[in-house]
The first five atom37 places (N, CA, C, CB, O) and aatype in JSON, in Angstrom:
{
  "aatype": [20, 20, 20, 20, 20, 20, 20, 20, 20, 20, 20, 20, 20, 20, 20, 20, 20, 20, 20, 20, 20, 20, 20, 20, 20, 20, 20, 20, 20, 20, 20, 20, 20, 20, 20, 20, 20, 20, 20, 20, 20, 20, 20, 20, 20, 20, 20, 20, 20, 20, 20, 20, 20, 20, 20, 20, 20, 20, 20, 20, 20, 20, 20, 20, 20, 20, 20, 20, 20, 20, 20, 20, 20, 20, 20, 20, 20, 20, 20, 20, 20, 20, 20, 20, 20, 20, 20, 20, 20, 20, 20, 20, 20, 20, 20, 20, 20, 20],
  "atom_mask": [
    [1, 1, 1, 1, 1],
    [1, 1, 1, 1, 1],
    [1, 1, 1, 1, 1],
    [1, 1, 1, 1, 1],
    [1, 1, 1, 1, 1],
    [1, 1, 1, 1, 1],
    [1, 1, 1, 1, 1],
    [1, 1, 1, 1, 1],
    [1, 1, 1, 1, 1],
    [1, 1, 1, 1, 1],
    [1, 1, 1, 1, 1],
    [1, 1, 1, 1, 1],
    [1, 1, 1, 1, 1],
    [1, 1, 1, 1, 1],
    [1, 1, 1, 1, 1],
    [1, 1, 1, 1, 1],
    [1, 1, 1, 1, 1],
    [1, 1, 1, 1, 1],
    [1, 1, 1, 1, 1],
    [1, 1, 1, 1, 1],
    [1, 1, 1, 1, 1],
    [1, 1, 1, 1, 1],
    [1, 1, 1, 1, 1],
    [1, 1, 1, 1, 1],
    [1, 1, 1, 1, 1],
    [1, 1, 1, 1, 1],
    [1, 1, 1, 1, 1],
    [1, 1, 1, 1, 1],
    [1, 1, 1, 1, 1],
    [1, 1, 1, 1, 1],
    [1, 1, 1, 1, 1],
    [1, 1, 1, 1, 1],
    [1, 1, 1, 1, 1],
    [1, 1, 1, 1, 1],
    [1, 1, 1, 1, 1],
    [1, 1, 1, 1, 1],
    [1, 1, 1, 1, 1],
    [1, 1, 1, 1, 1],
    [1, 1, 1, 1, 1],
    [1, 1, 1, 1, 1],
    [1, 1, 1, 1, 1],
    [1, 1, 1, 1, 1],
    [1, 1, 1, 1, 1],
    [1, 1, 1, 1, 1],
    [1, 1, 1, 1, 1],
    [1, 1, 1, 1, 1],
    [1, 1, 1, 1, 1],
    [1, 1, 1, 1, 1],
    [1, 1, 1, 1, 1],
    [1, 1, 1, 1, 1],
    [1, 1, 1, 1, 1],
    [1, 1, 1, 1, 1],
    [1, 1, 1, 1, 1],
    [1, 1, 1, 1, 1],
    [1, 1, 1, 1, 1],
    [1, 1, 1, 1, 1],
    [1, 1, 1, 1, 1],
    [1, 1, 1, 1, 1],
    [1, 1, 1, 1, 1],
    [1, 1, 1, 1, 1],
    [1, 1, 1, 1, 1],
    [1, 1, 1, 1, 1],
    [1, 1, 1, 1, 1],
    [1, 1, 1, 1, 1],
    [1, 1, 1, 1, 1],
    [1, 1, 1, 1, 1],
    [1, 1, 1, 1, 1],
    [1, 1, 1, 1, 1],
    [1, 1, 1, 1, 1],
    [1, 1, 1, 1, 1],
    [1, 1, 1, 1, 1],
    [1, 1, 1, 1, 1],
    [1, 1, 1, 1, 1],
    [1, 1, 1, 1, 1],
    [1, 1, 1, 1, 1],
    [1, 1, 1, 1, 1],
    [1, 1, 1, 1, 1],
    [1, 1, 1, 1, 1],
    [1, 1, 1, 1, 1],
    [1, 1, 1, 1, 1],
    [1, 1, 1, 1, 1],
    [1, 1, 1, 1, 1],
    [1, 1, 1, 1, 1],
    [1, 1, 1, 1, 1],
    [1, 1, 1, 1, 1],
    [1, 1, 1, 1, 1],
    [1, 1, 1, 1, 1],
    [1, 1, 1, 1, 1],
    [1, 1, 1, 1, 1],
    [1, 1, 1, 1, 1],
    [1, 1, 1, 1, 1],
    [1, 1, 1, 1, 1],
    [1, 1, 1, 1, 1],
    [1, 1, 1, 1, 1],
    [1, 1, 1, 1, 1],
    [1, 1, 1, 1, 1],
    [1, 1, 1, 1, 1],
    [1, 1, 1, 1, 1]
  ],
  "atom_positions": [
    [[0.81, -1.19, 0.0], [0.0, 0.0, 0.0], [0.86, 1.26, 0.0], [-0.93, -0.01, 1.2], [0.49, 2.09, -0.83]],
    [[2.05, 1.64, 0.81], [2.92, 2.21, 0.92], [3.77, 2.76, -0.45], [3.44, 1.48, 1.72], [4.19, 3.91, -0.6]],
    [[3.95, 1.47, -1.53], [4.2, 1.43, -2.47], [3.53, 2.23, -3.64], [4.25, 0.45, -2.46], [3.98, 3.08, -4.41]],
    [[1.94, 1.49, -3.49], [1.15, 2.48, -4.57], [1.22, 3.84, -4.1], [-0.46, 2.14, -4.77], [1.51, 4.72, -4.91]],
    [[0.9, 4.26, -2.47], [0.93, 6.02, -2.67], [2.27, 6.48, -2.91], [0.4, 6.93, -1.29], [2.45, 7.69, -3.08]],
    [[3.24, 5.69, -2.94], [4.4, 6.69, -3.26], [4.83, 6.71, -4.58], [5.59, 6.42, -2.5], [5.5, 7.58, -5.15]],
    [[4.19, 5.23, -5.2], [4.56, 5.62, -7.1], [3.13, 6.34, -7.42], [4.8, 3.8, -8.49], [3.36, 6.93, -8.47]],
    [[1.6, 6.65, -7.01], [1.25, 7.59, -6.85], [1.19, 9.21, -7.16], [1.4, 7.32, -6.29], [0.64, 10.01, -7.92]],
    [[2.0, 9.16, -6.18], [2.74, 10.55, -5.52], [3.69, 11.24, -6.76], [3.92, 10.07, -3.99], [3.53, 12.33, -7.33]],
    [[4.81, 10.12, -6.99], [5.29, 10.45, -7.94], [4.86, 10.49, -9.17], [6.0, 10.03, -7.9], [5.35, 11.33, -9.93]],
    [[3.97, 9.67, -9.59], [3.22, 10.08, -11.11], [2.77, 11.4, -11.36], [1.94, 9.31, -11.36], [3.18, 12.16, -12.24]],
    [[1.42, 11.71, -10.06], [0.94, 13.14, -9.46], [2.58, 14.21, -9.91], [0.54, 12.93, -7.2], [2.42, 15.27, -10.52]],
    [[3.7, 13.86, -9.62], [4.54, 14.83, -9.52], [4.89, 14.52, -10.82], [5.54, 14.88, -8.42], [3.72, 14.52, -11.23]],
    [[5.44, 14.3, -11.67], [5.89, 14.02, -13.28], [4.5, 15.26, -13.47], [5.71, 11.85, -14.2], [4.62, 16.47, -13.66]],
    [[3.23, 14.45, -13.34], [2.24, 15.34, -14.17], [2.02, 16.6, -13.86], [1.04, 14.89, -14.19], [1.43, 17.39, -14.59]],
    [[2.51, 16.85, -12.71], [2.6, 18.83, -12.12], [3.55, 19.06, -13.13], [3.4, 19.46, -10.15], [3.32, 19.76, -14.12]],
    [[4.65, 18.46, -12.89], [6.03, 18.99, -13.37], [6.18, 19.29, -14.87], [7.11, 17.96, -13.04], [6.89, 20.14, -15.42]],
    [[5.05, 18.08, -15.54], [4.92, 18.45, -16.97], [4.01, 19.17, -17.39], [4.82, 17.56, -17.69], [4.07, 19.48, -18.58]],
    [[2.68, 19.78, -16.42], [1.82, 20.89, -16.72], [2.51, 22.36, -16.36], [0.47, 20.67, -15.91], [2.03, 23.36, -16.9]],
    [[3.28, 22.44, -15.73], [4.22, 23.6, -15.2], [5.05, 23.87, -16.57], [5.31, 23.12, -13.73], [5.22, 24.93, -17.18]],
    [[5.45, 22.75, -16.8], [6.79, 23.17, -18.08], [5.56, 23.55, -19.38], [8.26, 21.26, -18.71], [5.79, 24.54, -20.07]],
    [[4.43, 22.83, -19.64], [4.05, 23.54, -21.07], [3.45, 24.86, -20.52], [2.83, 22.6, -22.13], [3.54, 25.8, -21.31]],
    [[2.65, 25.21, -18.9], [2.01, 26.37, -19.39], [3.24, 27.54, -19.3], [0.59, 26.73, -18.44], [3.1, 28.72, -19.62]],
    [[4.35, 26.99, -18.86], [5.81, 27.91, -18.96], [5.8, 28.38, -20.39], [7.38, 26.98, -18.64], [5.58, 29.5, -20.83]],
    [[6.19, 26.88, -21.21], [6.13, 27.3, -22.6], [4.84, 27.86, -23.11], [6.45, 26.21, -23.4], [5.09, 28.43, -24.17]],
    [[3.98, 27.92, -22.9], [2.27, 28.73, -23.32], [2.75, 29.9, -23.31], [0.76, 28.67, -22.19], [2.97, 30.47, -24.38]],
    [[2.98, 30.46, -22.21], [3.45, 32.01, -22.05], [4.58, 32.43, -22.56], [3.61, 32.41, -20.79], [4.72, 33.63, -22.81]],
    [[5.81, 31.31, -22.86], [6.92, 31.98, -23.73], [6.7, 32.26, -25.13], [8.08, 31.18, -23.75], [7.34, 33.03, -25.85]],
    [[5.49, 31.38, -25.49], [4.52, 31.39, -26.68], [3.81, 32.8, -27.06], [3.38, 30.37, -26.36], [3.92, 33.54, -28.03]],
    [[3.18, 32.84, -26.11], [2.34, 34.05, -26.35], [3.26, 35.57, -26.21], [1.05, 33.97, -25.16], [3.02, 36.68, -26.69]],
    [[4.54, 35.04, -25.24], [5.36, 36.46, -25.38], [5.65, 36.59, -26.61], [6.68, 36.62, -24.62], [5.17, 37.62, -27.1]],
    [[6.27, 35.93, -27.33], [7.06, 35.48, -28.72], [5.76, 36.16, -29.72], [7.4, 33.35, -28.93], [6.04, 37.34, -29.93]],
    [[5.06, 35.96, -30.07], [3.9, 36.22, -30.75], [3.43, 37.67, -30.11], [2.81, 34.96, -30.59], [2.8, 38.19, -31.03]],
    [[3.42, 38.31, -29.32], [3.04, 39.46, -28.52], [3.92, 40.31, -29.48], [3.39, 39.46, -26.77], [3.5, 41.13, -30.3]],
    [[5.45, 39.91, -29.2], [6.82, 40.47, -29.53], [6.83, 40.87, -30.85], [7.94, 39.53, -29.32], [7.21, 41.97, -31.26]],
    [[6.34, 39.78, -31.63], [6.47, 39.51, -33.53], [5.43, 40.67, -33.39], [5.83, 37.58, -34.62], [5.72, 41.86, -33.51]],
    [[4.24, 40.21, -33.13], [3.35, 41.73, -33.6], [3.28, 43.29, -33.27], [2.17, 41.56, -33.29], [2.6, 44.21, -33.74]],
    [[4.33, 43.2, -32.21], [5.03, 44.65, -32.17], [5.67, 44.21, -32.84], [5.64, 45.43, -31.07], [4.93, 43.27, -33.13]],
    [[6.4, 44.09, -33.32], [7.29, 44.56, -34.47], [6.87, 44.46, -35.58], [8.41, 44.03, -34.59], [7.32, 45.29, -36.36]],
    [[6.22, 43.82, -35.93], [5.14, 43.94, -37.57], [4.6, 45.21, -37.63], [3.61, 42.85, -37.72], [4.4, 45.85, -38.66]],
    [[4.32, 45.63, -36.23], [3.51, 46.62, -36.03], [4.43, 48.2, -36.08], [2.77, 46.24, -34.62], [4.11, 49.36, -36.36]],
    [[5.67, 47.52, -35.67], [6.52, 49.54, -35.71], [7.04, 49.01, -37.26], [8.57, 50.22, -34.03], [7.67, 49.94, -37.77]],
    [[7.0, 47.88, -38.15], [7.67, 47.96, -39.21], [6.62, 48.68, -40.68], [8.25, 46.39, -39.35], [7.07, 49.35, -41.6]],
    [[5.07, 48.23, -40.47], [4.02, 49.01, -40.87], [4.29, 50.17, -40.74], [2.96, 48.81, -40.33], [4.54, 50.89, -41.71]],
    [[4.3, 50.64, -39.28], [4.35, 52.17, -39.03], [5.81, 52.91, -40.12], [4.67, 52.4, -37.03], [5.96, 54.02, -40.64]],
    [[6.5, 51.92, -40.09], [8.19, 52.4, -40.6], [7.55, 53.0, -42.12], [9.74, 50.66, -40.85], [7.56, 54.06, -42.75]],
    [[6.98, 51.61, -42.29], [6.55, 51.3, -44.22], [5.8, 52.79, -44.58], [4.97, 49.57, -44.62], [5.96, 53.53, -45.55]],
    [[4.95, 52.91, -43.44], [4.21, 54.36, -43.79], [4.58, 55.33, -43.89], [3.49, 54.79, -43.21], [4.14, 56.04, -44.79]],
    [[5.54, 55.77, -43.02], [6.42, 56.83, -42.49], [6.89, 57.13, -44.28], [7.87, 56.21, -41.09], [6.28, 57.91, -45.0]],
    [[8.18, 56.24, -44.73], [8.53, 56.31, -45.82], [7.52, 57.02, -47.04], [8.89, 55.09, -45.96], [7.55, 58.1, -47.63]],
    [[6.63, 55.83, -47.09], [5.73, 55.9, -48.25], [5.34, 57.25, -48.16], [4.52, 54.9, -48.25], [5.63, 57.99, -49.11]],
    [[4.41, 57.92, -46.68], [4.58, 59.3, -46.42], [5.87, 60.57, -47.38], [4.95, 59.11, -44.84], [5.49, 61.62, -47.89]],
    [[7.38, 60.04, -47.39], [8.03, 61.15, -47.33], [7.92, 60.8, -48.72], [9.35, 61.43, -46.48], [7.72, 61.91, -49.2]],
    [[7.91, 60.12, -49.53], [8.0, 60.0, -51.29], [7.34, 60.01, -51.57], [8.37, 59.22, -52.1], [7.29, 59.7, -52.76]],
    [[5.74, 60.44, -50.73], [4.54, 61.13, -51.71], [5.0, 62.6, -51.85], [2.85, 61.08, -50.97], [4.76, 63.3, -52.84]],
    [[5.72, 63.0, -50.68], [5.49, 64.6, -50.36], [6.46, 64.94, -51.25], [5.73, 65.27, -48.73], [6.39, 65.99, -51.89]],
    [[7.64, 63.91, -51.4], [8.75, 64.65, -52.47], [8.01, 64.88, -53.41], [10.05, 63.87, -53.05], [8.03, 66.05, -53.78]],
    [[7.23, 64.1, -54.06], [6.92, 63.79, -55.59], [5.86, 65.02, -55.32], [6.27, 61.95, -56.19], [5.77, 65.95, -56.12]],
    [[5.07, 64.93, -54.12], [4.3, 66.03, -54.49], [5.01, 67.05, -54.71], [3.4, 66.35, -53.68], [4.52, 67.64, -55.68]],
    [[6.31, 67.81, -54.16], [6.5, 68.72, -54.02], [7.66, 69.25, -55.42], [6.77, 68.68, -52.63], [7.95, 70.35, -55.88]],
    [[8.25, 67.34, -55.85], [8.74, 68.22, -57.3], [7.28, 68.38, -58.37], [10.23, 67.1, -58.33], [7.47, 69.0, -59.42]],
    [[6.2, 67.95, -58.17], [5.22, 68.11, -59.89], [4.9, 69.82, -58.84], [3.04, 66.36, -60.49], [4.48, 70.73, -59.55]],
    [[5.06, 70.11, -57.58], [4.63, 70.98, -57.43], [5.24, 72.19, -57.43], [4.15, 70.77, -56.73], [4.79, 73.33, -57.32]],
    [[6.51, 71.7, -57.61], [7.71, 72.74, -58.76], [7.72, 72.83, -60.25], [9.23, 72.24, -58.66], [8.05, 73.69, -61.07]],
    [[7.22, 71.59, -60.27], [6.86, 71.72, -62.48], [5.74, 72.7, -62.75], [6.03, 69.87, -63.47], [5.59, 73.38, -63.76]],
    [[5.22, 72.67, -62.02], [3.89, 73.42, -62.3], [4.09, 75.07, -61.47], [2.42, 72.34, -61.54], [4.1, 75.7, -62.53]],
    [[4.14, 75.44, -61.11], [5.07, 76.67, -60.4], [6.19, 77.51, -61.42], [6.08, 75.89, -59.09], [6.33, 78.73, -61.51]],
    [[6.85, 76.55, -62.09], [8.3, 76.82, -63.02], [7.27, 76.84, -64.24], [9.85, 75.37, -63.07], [7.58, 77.66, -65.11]],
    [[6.52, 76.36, -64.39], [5.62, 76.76, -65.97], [6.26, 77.94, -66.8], [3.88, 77.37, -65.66], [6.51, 79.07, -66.38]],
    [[6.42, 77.53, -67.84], [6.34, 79.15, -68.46], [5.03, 78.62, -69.27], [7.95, 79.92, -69.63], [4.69, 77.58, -69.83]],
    [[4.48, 79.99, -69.03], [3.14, 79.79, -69.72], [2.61, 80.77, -71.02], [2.13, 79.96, -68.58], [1.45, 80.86, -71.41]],
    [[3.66, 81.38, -71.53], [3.76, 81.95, -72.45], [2.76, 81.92, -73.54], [4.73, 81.67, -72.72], [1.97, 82.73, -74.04]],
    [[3.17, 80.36, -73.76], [2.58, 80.08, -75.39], [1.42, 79.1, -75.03], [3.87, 79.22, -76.65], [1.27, 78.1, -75.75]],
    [[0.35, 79.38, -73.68], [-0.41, 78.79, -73.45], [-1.86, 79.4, -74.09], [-0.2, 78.6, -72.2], [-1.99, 80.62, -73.95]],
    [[-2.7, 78.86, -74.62], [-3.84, 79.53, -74.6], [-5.13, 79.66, -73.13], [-4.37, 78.87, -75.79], [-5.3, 79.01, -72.1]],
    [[-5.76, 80.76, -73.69], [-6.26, 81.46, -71.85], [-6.44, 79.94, -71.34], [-8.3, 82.72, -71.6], [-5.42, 79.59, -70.74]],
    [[-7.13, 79.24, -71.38], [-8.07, 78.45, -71.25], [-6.83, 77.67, -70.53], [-9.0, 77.93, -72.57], [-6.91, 77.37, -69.34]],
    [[-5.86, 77.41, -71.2], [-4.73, 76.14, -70.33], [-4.23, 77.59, -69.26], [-2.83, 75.08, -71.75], [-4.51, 77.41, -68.08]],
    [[-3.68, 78.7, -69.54], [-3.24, 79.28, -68.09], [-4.11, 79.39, -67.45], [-2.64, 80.44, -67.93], [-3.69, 79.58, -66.3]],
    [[-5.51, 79.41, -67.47], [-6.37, 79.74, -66.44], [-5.79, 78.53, -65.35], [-8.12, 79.67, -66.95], [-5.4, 78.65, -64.18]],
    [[-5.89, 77.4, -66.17], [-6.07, 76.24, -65.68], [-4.55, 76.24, -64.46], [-6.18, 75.02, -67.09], [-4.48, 76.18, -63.24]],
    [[-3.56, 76.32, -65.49], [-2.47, 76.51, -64.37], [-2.28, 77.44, -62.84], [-1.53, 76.96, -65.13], [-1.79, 77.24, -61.73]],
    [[-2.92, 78.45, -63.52], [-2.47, 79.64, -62.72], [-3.7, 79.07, -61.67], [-2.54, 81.48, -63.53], [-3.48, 79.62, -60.59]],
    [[-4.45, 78.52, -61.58], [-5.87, 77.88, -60.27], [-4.64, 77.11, -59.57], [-7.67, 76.41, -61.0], [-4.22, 77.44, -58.46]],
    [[-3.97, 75.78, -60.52], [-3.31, 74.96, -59.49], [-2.22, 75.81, -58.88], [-2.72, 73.61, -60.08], [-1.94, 75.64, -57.69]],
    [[-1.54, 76.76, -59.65], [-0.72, 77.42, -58.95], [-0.74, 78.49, -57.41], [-0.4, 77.97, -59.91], [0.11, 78.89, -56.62]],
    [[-2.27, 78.65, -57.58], [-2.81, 79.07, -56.23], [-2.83, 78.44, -55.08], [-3.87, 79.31, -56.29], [-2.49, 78.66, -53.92]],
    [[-3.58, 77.18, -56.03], [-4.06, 75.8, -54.9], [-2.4, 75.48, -54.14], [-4.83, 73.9, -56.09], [-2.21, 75.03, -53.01]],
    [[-1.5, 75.83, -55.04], [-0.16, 74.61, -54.59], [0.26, 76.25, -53.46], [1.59, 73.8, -56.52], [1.07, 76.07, -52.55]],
    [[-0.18, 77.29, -53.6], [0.58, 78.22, -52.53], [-0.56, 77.96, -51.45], [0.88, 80.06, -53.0], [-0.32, 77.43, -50.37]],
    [[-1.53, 78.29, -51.76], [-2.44, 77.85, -50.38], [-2.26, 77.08, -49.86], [-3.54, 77.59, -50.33], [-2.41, 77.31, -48.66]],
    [[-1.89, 75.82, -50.15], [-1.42, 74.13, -49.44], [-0.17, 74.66, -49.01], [-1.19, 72.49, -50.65], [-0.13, 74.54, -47.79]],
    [[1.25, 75.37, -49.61], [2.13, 75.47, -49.01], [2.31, 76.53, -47.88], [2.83, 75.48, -49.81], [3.01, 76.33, -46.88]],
    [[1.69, 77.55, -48.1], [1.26, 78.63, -46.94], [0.31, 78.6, -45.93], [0.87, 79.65, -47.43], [0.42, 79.21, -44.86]],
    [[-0.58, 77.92, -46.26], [-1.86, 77.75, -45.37], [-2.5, 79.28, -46.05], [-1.52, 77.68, -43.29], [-2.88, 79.79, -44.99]],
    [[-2.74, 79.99, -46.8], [-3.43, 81.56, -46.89], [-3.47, 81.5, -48.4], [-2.42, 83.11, -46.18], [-2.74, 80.78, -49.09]],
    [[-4.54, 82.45, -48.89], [-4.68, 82.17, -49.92], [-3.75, 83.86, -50.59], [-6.38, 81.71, -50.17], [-3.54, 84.95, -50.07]],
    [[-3.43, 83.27, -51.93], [-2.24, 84.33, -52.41], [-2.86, 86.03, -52.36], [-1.73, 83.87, -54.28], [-2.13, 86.97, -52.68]]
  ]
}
């Protein structure tokens, strides 16, 4: 009798010892995965950031092509047209209208 509660005892203990070690690993699990999606998450933010500064270049060279116009040999109808975006692009860059 002595025998069964002490191999028992010890089975009881293997099976603590091996529910302890996976929910250990559960949580090194879920850190790991916590971890990955911060960082997916500041590398998105990175991706945007960028994508952000090479819209604004690009906006800001067509918004030198159009600024540098010579509009000379335009008829009314195309400078009207320019000289509006050329407002629009100082109002966006000033905040005030010209």
């Amino acid at each position: 009798m002595a025998a069964n509660q002490s191999k028992l005892v010890e089975v009881l203990s293997t099976i603590s010892a091996r529910t302890i070690e996976r929910d250990e690993q559960k949580a090194i699990d879920r850190n790991q995965k916590a971890a990955d999606r911060r960082r997916r998450a500041e590398d998105r933010e990175e991706q945007l950031k960028l994508l952000s500064m090479m819209n604004e270049r690009e906006q800001r060279n067509e918004d030198h092509k159009i600024m540098s116009m010579d509009m000379t040999n335009l008829n009314p109808m195309q400078r009207a047209y320019y000289e509006d975006l050329q407002r629009q692009i100082l109002f966006r860059t000033t905040n005030r209208l010209p």
